[in-house]
C-alpha positions in Angstrom: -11.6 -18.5 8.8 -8.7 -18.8 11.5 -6.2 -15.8 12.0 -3.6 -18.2 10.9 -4.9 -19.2 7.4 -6.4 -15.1 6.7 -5.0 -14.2 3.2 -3.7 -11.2 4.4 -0.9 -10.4 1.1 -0.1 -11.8 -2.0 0.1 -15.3 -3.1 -0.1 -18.0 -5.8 -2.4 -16.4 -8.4 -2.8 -13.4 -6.6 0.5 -12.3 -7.4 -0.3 -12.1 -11.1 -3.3 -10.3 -10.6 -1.9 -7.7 -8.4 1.0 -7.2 -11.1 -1.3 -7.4 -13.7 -3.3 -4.1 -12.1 0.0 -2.4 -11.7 0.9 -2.5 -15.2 -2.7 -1.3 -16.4 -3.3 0.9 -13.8 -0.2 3.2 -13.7 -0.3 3.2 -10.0 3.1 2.8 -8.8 4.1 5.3 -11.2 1.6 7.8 -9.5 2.9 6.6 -6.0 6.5 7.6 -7.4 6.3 10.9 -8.8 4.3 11.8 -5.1 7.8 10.2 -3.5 9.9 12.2 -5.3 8.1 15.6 -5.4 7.5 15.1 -1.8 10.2 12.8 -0.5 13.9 15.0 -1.1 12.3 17.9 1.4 10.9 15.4 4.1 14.1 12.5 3.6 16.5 16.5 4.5 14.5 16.8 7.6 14.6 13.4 9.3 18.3 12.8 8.5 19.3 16.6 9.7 22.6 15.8 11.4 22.3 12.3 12.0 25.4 9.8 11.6 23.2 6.5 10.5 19.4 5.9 8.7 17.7 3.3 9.5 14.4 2.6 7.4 11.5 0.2 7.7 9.1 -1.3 4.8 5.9 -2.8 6.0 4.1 -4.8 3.5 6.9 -3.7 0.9 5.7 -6.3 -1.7 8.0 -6.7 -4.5 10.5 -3.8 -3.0 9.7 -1.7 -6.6 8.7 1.4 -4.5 11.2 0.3 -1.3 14.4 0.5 -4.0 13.8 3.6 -5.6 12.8 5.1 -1.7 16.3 3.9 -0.7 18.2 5.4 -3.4 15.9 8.5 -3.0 17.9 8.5 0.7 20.9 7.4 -0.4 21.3 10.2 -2.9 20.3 12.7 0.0 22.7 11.8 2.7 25.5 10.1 0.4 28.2 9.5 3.0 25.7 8.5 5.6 25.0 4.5 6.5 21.6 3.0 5.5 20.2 0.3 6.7 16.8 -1.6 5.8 14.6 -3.9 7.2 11.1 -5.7 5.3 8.2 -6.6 6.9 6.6 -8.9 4.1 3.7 -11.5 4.2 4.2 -13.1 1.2 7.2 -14.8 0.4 7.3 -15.0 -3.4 6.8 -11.0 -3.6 10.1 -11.0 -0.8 12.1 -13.1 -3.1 11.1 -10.9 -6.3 12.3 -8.0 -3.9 15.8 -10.1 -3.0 16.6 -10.7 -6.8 16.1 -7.2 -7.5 18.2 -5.4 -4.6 20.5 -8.3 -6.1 21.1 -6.2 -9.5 21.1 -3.2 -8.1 25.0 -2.1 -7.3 24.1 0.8 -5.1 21.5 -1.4 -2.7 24.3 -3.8 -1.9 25.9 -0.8 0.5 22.6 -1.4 2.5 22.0 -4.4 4.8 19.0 -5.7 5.1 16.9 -7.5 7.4 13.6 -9.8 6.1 11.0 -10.7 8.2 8.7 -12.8 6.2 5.2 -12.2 8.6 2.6 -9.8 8.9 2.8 -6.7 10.5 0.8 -7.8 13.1 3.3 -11.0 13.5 5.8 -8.3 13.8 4.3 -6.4 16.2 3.9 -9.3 18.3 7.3 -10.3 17.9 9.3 -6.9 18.9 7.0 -6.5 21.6 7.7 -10.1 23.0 11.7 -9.5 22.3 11.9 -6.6 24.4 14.8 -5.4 22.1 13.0 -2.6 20.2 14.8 -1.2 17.1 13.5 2.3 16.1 14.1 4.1 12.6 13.5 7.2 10.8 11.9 6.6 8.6 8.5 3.8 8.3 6.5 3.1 5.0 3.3 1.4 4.6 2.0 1.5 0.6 -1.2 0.3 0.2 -1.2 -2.0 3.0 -3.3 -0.9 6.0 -6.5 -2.4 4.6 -5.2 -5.8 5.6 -4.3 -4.9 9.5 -7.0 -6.2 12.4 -6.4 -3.4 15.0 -6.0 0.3 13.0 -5.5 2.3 16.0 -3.6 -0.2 17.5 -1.0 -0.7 14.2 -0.4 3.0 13.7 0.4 3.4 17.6 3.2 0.4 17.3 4.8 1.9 14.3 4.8 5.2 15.1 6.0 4.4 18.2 9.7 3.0 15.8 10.2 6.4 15.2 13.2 7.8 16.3 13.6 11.6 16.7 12.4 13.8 13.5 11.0 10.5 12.2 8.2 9.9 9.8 5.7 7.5 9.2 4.2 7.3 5.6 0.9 5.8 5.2 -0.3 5.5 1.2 -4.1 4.6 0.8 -6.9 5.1 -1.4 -8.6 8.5 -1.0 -11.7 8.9 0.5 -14.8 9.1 -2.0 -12.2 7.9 -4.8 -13.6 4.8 -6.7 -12.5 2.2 -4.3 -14.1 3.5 -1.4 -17.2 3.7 -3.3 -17.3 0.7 -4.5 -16.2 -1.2 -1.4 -18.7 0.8 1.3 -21.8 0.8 -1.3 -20.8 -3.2 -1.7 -19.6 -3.8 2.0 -21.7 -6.7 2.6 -20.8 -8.8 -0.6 -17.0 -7.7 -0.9 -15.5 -7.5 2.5 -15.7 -11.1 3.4 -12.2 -12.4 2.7 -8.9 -11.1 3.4 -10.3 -7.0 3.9 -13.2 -7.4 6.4 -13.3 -3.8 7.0 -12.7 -1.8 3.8 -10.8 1.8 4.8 -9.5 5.0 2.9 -8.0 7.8 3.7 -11.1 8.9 5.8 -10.7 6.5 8.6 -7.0 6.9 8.6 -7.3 11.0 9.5 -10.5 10.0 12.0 -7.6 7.3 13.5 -4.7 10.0 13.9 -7.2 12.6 15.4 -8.8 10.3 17.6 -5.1 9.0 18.7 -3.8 13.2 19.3 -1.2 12.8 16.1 0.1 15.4 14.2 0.4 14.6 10.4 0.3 16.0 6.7 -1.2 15.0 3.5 -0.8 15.4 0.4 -2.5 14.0 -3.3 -1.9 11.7 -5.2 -4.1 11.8 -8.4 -4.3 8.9 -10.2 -7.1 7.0 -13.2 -7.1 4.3 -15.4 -9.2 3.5 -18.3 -11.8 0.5 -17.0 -13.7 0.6 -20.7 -12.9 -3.3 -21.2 -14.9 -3.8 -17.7 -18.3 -3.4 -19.9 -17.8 -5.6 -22.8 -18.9 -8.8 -21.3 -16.8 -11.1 -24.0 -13.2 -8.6 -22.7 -10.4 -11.1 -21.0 -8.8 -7.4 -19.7 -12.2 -6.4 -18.3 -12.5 -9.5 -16.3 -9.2 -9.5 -14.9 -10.1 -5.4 -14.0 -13.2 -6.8 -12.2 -11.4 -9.6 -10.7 -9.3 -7.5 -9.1 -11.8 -4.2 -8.3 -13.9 -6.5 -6.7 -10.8 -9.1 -5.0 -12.1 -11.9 -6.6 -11.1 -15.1 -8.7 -14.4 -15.1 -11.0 -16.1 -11.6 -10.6 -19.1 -13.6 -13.0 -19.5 -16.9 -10.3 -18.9 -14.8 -7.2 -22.1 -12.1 -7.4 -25.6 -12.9 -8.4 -26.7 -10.8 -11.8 -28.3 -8.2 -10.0 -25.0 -7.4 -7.9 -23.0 -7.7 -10.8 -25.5 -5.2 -12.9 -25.6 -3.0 -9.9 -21.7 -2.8 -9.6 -21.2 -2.5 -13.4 -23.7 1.0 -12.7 -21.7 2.6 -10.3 -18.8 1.9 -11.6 -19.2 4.1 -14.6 -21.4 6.3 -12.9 -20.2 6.8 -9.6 -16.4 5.6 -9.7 -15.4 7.2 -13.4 -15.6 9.5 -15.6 -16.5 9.3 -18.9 -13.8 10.9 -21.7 -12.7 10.4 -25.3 -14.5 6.7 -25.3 -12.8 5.7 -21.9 -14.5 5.6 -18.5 -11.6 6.7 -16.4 -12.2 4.9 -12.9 -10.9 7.5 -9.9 -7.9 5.7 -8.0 -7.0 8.9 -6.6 -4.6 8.2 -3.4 -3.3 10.2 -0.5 0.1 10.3 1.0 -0.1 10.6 5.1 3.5 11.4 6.9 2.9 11.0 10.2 5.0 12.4 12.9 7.5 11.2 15.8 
């Protein structure tokens, strides 16, 4: 497939189906309570004695988690000017983000500045401008699966941050449910928009490998995939639609594959408990360092 067509972020149907997961798998909830047990102490840090904030969302989605980061920072420095900018490949998610900064009062202080591309579109852009804007703080949730170069991404956007800046990276954990299911599967599910399947593992071997200092921290997250073994459930084929990033989970695997996945999922990805097979969508939280 040519770089230009790649489905590299949400659109059309996929949009549902990635709303659809969020509701049932409790995931940006997860994401938010990490944010704001970890965020306050971090947000004091980078904004020590500066007189302007400037913040950048890559792959931001809908702007759910970017809205309730910026009035996380707002709250923090109160008297001190915000401003935003959205790196966003998908244009129906940027206008769900627009119409909601639209209703809420204390996002109007904050200008903001849309660029409707891939990261890597961006990258190629600022670096062909010249005229490089830094910030202090950089966000990428859930999002580096989708990048060509990894080395290459986290050196550009770390290289944003202004002094005391931080760049947070959000990703599945390594030997959580996803990763288990995506390296055992490699050669039937990374064939579309993720080629190269990553977790948090490949992210630390990156920032090593690159001398970066960094921290972590858990997030621990599960959702009940039950519904995924009942052949006849709607739910569980929307769950396996979207574990497995396809349309028709039944028409896209041959029956073995599909028996085979079905096994490790409740075997290898869950635990069993009280009649639900909790599938592990543990996550980890990276803040990198300027």
């Amino acid at each position: 497939m040519a770089a230009e067509t790649k489905q590299t972020c949400y659109e059309g149907s996929s949009v549902q189906s990635f709303q659809f997961y969020l509701e049932h798998s409790g995931e940006h909830e997860a994401i938010m309570q990490c944010v704001h047990n970890v965020l306050p102490g971090e947000f004091q840090r980078i904004g020590a004695g500066k007189s302007s904030l400037d913040v950048l969302g890559v792959g931001s989605g809908g702007g759910e988690m970017d809205s309730q980061m910026l009035t996380l920072l707002q709250s923090t420095f109160p008297a001190v000017p915000i401003s935003a900018d959205i790196v966003e490949g998908s244009s129906k998610l940027t206008d769900n983000f627009k119409a909601s900064v639209a209703k809420i009062a204390n996002l109007q202080k904050i200008p903001f500045g849309w660029h409707i591309m891939h990261s890597e579109d961006y990258e190629k852009q600022v670096k062909a401008k010249g005229d490089v804007k830094k910030f202090d703080f950089i966000h990428m949730i859930q999002m580096i699966y989708y990048v060509d170069n990894l080395a290459g991404t986290i050196t550009f956007f770390q290289s944003l941050l202004k002094n005391n800046g931080r760049l947070m990276i959000i990703i599945e954990a390594a030997n959580s449910g996803w990763d288990t299911l995506w390296k055992t599967y490699k050669k039937d599910l990374c064939v579309d928009a993720i080629t190269e399947y990553r977790s948090c593992g490949e992210i630390i071997a990156c920032l090593k490998s690159l001398g970066l200092k960094y921290d972590e921290h858990t997030i621990p997250n599960s959702f009940d995939i039950a519904e995924c073994f009942t052949p006849s459930s709607q739910l569980g084929q929307r769950l396996l639609n979207f574990l497995t990033a396809k349309d028709h989970f039944e028409q896209s695997f041959t029956p073995e594959i599909r028996a085979g996945m079905l096994d490790l999922l409740r075997n290898k990805c869950s635990t069993e408990k009280d009649g639900k097979v909790l599938f592990n969508s543990t996550l980890k939280c990276i803040l990198v360092h300027a």
